[in-house]
N, C-alpha and C positions, 0 to 999 in steps of 0.2 A: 784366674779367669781372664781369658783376654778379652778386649773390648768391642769383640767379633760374638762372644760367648751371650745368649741370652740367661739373662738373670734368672730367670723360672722356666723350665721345660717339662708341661704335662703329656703323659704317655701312655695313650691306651686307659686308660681310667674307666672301674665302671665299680656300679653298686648296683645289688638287688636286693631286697628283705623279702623272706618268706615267700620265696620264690618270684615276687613281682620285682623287674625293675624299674631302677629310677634312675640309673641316667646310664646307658647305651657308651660306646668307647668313646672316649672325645684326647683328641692330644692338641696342644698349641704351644707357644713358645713365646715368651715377653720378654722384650729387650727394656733397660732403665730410659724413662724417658717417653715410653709407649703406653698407650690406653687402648685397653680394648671393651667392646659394650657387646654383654652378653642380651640378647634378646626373644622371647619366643612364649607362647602359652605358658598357663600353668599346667604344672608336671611334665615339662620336659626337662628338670634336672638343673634349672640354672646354679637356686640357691645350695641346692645336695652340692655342686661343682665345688663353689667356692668354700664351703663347710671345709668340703675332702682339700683344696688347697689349703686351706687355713689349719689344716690339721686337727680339728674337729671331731671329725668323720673319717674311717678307715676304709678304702674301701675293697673291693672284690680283687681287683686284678690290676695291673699299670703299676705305674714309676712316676714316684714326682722329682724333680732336681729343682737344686737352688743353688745355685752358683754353682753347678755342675756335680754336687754332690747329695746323694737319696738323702730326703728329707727325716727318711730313719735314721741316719747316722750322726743327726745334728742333734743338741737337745733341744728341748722342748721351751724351752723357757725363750732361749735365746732367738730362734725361728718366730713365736710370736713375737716378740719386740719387731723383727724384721721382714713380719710379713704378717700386715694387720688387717682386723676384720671386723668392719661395721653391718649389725644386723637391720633386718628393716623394721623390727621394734627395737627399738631402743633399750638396751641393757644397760641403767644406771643403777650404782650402788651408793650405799650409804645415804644421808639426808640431804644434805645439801648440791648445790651445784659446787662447789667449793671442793666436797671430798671428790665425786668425781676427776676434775681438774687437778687437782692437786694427787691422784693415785699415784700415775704412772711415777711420776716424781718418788714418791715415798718408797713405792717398788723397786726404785735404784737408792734408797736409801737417801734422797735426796729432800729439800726443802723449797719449793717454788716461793717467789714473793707473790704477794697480791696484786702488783702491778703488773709481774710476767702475767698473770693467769685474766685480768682485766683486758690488757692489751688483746688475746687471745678472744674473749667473748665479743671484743669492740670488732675485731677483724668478721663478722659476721652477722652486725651490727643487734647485737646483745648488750645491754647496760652493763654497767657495773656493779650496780645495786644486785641483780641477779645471781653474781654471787653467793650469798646468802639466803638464797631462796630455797623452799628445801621442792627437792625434785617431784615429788607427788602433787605439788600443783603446776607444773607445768604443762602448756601446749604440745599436743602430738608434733610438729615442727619445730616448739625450742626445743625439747628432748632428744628431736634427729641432730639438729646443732650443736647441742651440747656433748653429744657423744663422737659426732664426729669430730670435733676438738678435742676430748680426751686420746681420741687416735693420734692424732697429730703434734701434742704435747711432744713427745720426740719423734722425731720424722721416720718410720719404719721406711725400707726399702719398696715395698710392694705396699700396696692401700686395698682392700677387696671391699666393696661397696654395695651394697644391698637393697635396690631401692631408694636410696638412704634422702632423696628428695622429695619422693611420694606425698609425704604430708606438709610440704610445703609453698605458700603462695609462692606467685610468678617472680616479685624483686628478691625473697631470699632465697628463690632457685637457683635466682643465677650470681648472686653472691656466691651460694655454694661452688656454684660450676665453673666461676671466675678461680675462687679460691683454688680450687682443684688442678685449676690448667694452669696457672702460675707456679704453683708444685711442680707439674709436671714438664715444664719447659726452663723452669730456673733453679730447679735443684734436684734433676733427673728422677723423680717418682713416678715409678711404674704402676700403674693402676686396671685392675679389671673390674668393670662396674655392668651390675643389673640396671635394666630401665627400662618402663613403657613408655617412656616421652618419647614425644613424635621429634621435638626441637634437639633433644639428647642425641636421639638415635640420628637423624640429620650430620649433626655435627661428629658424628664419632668419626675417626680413622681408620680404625677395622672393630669389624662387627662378627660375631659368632653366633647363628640362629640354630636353637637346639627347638624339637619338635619333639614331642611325648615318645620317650623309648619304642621301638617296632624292631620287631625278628630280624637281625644282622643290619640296623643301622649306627653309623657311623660318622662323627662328627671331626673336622678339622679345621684351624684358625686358616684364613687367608691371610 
């Protein structure tokens, strides 16, 4: 792939169930290093988008590439590590904040310290003690933090983002949104994020507004 090549190039993408659709053609193209913010009502297809990126969701027609190659032809296991996807509920597993954190690790077979995995929850201003807390009492906002740090445990190439600030006050917003663009200006992470923030959407770079599917509409990144 040369350095001209965009990292992910969606094409023609669409889905419908039981004959309604849910998300109309849309193609765009993300380079390492670029952020794009999808934006627009509900049902017009944002989170279906990213699902069908993230290999989730199958969908009707289009071509997705990732490094220039259809993301059928990769496996599966592999493509997630490198192209990761935060829901806007939060999917934690097992009890603690601890298993969470410590998964992607064990998934490579590997063994985090407690200090790598503290370090991480301090980066977005998490105690330590928290750790050991088990996940069902936690806040709608520490549960978005703490899964978007189990993303981030190894740094995929793509980050796909779901809202993923919605439940959270105004300082650990922009914690988050600090952390984010530091990723992505100093260790090239490519990121596509949902959001109805007004201050989100303001700062984006390019922006992708999808409107609830309509007979022969069609969507493309600027």
């Amino acid at each position: 792939m040369s350095a001209d090549s965009p990292l992910l190039a969606v094409q023609d993408v669409t889905l419908a169930v039981q004959g309604r659709t849910l998300l109309a053609p849309v193609s765009l193209q993300l380079c390492a290093g670029e952020t794009l913010l999808l934006t627009g009502p509900s049902g017009s297809g944002k989170s279906t988008l990213l699902k069908i990126i993230a290999s989730l969701l199958e969908p009707d027609s289009g071509q997705i590439l990732f490094q220039q190659r259809d993301i059928h032809t990769l496996k599966v296991e592999h493509y997630r590590q490198q192209v990761s996807y935060c829901f806007q509920t939060p999917q934690l597993f097992g009890d603690t904040v601890y298993d969470n954190l410590a998964l992607p690790w064990q998934l490579r077979q590997q063994q985090p310290s407690r200090e790598q995995l503290v370090a991480a929850l301090r980066s977005l201003h998490l105690s330590a003690d928290m750790l050991d807390k088990n996940v069902a009492g936690l806040s709608g906002g520490e549960k978005q933090r703490v899964a978007l740090l189990r993303n981030l445990q190894f740094l995929p190439q793509i980050l796909l983002l779901d809202e993923v600030t919605s439940a959270l006050d105004e300082p650990n917003k922009q914690r988050v949104n600090q952390l984010i663009a530091t990723l992505v200006a100093e260790k090239g992470l490519a990121v596509i994020r949902i959001s109805h923030d007004v201050q989100e959407i303001d700062a984006a770079e390019r922006i992708l507004r999808l409107t609830p599917p309509a007979a022969g509409e069609q969507y493309e990144s600027a």
